[in-house]
C-alpha positions in Angstrom: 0.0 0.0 0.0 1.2 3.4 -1.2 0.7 6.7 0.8 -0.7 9.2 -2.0 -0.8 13.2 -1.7 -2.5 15.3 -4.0 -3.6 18.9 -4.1 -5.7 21.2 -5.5 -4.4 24.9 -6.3 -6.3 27.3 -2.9 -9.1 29.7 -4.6 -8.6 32.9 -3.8 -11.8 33.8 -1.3 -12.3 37.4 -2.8 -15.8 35.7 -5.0 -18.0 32.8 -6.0 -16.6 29.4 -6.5 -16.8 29.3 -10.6 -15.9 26.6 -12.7 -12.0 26.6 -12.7 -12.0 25.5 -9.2 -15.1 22.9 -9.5 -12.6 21.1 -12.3 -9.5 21.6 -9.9 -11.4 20.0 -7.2 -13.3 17.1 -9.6 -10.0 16.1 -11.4 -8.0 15.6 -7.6 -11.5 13.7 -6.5 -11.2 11.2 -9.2 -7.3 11.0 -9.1 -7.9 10.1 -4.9 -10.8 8.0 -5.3 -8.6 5.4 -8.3 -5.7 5.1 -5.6 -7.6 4.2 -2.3 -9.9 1.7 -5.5 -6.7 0.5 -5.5 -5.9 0.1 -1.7 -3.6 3.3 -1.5 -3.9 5.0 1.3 -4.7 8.8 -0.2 -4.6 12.2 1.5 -6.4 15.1 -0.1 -6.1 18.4 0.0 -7.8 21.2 -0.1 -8.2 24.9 1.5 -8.5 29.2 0.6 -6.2 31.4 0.3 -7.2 34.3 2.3 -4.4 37.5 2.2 -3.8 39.9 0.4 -4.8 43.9 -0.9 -8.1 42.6 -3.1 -9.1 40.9 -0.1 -9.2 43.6 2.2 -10.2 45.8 -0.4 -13.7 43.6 -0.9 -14.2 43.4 2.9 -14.1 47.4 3.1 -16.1 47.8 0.2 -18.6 45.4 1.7 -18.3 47.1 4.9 -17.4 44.6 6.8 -14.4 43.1 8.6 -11.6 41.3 6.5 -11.4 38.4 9.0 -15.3 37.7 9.5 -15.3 38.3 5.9 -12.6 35.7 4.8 -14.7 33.2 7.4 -18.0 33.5 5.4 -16.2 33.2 2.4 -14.4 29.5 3.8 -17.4 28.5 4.7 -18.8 28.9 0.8 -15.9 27.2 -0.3 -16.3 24.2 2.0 -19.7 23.7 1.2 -19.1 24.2 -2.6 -16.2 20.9 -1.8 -19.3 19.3 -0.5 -21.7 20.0 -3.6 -19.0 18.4 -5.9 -19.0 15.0 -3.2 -15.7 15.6 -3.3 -13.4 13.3 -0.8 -10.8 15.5 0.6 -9.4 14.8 3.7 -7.1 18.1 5.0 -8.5 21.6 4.9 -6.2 24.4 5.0 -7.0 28.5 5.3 -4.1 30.9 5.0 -5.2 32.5 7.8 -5.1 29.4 9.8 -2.5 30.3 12.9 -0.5 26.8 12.0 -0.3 28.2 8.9 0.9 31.4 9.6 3.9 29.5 12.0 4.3 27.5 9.2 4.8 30.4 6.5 7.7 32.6 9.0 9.6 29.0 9.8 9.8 29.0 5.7 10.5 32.5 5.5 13.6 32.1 8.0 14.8 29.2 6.4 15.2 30.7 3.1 16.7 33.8 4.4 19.9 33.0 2.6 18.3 33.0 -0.5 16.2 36.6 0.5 17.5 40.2 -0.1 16.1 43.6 0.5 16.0 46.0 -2.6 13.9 48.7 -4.1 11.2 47.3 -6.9 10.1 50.4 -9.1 8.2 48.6 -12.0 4.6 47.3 -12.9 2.1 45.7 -11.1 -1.3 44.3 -11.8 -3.6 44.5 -8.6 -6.2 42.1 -10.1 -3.4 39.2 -10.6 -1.3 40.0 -7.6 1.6 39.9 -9.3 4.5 42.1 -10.0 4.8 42.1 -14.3 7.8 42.2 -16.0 8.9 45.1 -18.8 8.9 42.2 -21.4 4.9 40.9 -20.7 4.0 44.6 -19.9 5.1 45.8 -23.6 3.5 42.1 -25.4 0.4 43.5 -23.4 -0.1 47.3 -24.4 0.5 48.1 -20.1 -3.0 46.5 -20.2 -3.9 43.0 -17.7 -5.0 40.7 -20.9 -7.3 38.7 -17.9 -8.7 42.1 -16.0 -8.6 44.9 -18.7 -7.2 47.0 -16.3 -4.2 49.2 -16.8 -1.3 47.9 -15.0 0.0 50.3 -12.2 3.6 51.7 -11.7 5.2 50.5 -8.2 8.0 52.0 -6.0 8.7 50.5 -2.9 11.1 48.4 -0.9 10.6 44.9 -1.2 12.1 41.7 -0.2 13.3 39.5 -3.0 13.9 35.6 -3.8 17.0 35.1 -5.6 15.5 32.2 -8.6 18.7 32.7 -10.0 19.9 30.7 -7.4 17.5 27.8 -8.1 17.7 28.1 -11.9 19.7 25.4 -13.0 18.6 22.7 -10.5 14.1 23.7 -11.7 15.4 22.6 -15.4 17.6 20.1 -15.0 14.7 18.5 -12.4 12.1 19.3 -15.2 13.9 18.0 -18.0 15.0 14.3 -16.5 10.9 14.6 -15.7 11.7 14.2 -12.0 8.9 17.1 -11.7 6.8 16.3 -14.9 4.9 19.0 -16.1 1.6 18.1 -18.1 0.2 18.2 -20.5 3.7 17.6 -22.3 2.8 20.2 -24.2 3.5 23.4 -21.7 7.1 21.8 -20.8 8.9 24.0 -23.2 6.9 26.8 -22.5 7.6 26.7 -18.4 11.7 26.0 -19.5 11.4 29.3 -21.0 9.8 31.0 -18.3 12.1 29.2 -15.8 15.5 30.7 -17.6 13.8 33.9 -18.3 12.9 34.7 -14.3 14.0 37.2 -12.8 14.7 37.4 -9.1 10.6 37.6 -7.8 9.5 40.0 -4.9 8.2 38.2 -2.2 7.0 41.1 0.3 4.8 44.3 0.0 5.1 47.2 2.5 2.8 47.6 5.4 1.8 51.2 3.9 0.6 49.9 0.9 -0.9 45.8 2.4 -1.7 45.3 5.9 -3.6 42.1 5.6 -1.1 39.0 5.1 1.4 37.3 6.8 4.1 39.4 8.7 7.6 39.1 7.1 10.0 37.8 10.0 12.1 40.1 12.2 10.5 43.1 10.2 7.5 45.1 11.3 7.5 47.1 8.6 6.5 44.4 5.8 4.1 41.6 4.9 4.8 38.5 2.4 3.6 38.7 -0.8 0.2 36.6 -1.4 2.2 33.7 -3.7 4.7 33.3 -0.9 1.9 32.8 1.7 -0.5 30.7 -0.4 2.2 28.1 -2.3 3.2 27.0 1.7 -0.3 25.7 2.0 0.7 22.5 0.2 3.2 21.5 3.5 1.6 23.9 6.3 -1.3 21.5 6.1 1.3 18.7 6.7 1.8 20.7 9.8 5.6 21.9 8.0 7.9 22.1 9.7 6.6 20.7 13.0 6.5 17.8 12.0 8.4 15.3 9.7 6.8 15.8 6.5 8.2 12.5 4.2 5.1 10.5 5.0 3.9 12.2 2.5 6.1 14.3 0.5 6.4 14.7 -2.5 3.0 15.2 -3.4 2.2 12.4 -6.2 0.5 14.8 -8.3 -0.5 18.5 -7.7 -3.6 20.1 -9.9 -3.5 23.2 -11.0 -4.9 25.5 -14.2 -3.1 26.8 -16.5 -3.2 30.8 -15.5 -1.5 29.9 -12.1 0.9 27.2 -13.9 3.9 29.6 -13.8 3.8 30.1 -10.1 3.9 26.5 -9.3 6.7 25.5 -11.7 9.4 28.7 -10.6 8.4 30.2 -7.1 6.9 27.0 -5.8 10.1 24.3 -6.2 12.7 27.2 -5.5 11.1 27.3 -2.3 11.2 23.6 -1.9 14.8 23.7 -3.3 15.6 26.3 -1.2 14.3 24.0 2.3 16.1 21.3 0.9 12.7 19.2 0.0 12.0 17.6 -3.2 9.9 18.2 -5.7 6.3 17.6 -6.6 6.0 14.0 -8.6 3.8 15.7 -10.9 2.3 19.2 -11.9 -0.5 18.5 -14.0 -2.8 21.7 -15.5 -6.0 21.8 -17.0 -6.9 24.8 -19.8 -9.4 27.2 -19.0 -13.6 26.7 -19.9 -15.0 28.8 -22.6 -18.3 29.3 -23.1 -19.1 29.7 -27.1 -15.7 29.9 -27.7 -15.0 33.4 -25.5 -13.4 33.5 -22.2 -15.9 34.2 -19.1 -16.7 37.2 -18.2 -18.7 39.1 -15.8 -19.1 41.9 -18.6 -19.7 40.2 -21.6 -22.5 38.4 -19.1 -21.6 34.7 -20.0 -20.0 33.7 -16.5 -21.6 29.8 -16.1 -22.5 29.2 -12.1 -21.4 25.7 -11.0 -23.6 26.2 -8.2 -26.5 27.0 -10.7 -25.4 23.9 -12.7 -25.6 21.6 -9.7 -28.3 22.6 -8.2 -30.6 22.7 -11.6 -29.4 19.4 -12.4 -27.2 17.4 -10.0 -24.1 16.5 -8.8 -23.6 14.2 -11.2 -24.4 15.3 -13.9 -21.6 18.5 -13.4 -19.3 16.2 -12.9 -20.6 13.8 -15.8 -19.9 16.6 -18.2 -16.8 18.4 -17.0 -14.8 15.4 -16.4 -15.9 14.1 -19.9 -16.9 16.8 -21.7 -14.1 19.4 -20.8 -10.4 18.2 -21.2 -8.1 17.3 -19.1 -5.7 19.5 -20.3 -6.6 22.0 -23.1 -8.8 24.4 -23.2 -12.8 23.5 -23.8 -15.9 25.1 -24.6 -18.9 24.8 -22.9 -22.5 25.5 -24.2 -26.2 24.8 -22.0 -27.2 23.4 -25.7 -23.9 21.0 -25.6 -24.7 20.1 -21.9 -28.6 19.3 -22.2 -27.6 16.9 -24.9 -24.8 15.3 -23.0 -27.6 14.9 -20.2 -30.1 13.8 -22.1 -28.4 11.4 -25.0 -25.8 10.0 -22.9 -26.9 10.7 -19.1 -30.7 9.4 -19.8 -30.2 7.3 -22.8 -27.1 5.5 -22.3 -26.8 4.6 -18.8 -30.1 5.6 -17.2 -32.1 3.7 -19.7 -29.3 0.7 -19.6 -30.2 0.4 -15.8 -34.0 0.2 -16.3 -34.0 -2.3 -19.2 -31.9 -4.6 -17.2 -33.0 -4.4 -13.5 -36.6 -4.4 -15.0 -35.8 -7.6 -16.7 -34.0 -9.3 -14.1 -36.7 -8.4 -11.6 -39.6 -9.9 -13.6 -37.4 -12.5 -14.1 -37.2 -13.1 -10.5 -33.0 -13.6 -11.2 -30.7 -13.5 -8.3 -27.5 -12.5 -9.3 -24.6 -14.3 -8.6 -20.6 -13.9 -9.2 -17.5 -11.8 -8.7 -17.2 -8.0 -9.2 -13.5 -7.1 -10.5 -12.6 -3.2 -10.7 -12.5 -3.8 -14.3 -8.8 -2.0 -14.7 -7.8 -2.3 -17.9 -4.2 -1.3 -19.0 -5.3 0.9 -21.6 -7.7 2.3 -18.6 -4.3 1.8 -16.1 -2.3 3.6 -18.3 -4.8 7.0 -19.1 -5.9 7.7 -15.4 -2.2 7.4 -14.4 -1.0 9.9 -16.7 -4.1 12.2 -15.7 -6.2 11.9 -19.2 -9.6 12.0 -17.1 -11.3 12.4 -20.4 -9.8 10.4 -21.7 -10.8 7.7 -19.5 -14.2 8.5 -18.8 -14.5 8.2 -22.6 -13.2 5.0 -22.3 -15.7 3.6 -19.4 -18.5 5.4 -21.3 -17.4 3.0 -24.1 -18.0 0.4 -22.1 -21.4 1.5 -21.2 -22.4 1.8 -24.8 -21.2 -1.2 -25.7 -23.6 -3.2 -23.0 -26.4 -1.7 -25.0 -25.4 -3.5 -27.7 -25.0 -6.0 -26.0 -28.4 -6.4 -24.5 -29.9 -5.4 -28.7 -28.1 -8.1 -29.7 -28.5 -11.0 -27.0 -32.4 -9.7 -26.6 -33.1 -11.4 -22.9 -36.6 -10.9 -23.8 -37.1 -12.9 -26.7 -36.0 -15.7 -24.2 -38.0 -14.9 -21.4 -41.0 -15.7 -24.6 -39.5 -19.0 -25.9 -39.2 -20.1 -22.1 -35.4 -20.6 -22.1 -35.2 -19.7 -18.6 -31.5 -21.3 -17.9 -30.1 -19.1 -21.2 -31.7 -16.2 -20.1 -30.7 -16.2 -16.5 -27.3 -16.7 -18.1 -27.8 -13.7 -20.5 -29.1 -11.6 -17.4 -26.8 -12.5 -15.3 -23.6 -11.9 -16.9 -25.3 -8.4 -18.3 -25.4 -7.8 -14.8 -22.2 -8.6 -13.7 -20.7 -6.6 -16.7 -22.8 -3.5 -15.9 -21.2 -3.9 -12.2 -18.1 -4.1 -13.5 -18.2 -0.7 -15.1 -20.0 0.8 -12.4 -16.9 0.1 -10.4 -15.2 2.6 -12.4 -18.2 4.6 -12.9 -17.9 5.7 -9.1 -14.2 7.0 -9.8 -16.1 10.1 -11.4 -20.1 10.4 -11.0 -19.9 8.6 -7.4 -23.7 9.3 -6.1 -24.9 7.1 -9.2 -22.4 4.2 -8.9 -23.9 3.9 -5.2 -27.5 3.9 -6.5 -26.7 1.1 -9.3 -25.1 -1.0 -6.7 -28.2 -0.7 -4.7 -30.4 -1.5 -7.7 -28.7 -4.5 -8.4 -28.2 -5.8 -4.5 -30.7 -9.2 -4.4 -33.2 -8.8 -4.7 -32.8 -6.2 -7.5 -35.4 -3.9 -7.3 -35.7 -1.3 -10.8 -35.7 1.9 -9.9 -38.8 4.1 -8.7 -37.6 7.5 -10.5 -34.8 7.4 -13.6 -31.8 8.0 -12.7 -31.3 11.4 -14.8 -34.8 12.3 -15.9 -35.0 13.8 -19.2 -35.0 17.9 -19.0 
């Protein structure tokens, strides 16, 4: 048995939970739930990130204080985890006083690698992130994400020399001892690897007052990225206690906009505290909706909450685990949903579970035989490289091809002839097959695999409502 660690990147607790995090949070469900399937013994995390100057700004606006507002906002968060029936086991806030220990123990033992020096350059507010002359002139001075004029800084910062992690980030990247996926982005993050310059890891009390205070100096705070990226080990309770239970993480899950952070700041920190790198950094793109980014101006924001609640669990994470992939960018439409929950959903493996425990029921058939996981290598092989969509596509294969299966075998025509031992043999291998797939099934739409199992426990008993009702 193998102790597993995965993460989800910490949403930033300034708004809703939208759809990035939902697929951050389903993709590191169905990663946990396919290790403890296969007797691993899996720890899960999750968490908010809960500092920094849009924060503070929101709670002011809102009139209310920052640290009841960053509480309310948890709280959304958690129960949003719980909508998705996600299975994480370690929660995590950035205000958190373990935490906060945590992040000044880091702090000190990278002060080698730490300088103080004046920063007069750009800065985009809506990112939290200090921008570079190169980005600012490919970008007209304008945030490409927040259409918002970057600002000019001048202050006194403290900085983390990358240069000093440089060479050990590439070499660890190229012999894939941190793979970065999809395969794709590697050359792109070797680039922005060489091409880093030191990164400022502090912002002044007189212009941030809400984050973590820098060590041994009153007069600064740490910079948000700092502060969040030590949620990954504070949670472990780093550097209390021993960590190498569990780290490296085997795989961490992040998207694509906050890639950057996580291959550059992220493992010269861990270089820097002399702890090795993440197994894995895998990054999904970012959800369109008809082929435009989301946006709160052009009005075509899609609410997972909205999503869930009109039409289940499930069937969210039916369609953005199949539906949306894994690792590029993907479009989403109400029109390309209501047919996934409809055609497939319905058709394919609603209707396939009321044919069959309709016709084993009348056929008063008790079910008998073993239930393997159903683990292909091809399956093996996709779900371990973190091609979710790829291997839902396969399982829904599966499920397709047992309604051929039943057209082809037609139990019924038996049941008519009176061929009752051929027809409990048809039935019950059906049976068995369906099973067999609902095994994997539970990996990534959970709540149904538990209803099928139900359905099919002797005596099977069809079931009172479909399963996804036609809308």
């Amino acid at each position: 048995m193998n102790k597993i660690y995965i993460t989800t990147a910490i949403p930033y607790v300034n708004g809703r939970p939208h759809v990035g995090h939902a697929l951050d949070y389903c993709l590191a469900d169905v990663c946990a739930r396919y290790y403890r399937l296969r007797g691993d013994e899996v720890k899960l995390q999750a968490g908010t990130d809960e500092h920094g100057g849009k924060i503070f700004k929101k709670a002011e606006d809102l009139g209310k204080k920052v640290g009841d507002y960053v509480t309310e906002n948890a709280e959304v968060f958690k129960d949003f985890i719980k909508k998705l029936n996600v299975s994480y086991t370690d929660f995590i806030r950035t205000t958190d006083e373990r935490h906060i220990h945590s992040c000044q123990e880091i702090w000190k033992r990278l002060e080698d690698h730490i300088y103080k020096a004046k920063y007069d350059g750009w800065y985009c507010t809506g990112c939290e992130r200090y921008i570079v002359d190169t980005e600012y002139e490919e970008n007209h001075g304008i945030c490409p994400d927040h259409q918002k004029p970057y600002e000019r800084l001048e202050e006194e910062n403290y900085y983390l020399r990358i240069s000093d992690f440089k060479k050990a980030i590439i070499e660890a990247i190229d012999k894939g001892e941190m793979k970065i996926l999809p395969e794709f982005r590697k050359k792109e993050i070797l680039k922005l690897v060489e091409d880093s310059p030191d990164v400022s890891i502090s912002r002044p009390k007189t212009q941030l007052t809400w984050g973590v205070p820098v060590p041994d100096d009153d007069s600064q705070v740490m910079y948000v990225w700092i502060d969040a990226l030590s949620n990954y080990i504070s949670v472990l309770d780093y550097p209390e206690k021993d960590i190498s239970e569990w780290w490296p993480a085997t795989v961490q899950f992040v998207g694509k906009d906050v890639l950057r952070f996580h291959t550059i700041i992220w493992p010269a920190m861990l270089i820097g505290l002399g702890l090795p790198l993440p197994k894995t950094i895998s990054s999904h793109g970012m959800i369109l909706v008809d082929g435009q980014k989301m946006s709160k101006s052009i009005g075509n924001v899609v609410d997972p909450i909205e999503v869930i609640e009109k039409h289940g669990t499930d069937a969210f994470r039916y369609y953005f685990l199949r539906h949306v992939d894994s690792f590029s960018d993907s479009d989403f439409t109400w029109e390309k949903f209501e047919d996934a929950y409809n055609n497939e959903l319905a058709n394919d493996l609603g209707n396939l579970v009321q044919r069959v425990a309709t016709l084993v029921s009348k056929n008063e058939i008790t079910i008998d035989g073993e239930i393997e996981d159903g683990i292909s290598d091809e399956f093996k092989t996709l779900i371990e490289e973190y091609d979710y969509s790829g291997a839902f596509d396969w399982v829904w294969e599966k499920v397709q091809g047992l309604n051929k299966k039943i057209d082809n075998e037609k139990p019924w025509e038996l049941a008519k002839k009176g061929e009752n031992d051929k027809l409990k043999e048809c039935l019950n291998n059906l049976v068995l097959d369906l099973l067999r797939i609902n095994v994997l099934l539970g990996l990534f739409i959970p709540e149904t695999s538990e209803k099928i199992v139900k359905i099919f426990t002797n005596p099977v008993k069809p079931p009172e409502q479909p399963l996804f009702p036609k809308q």
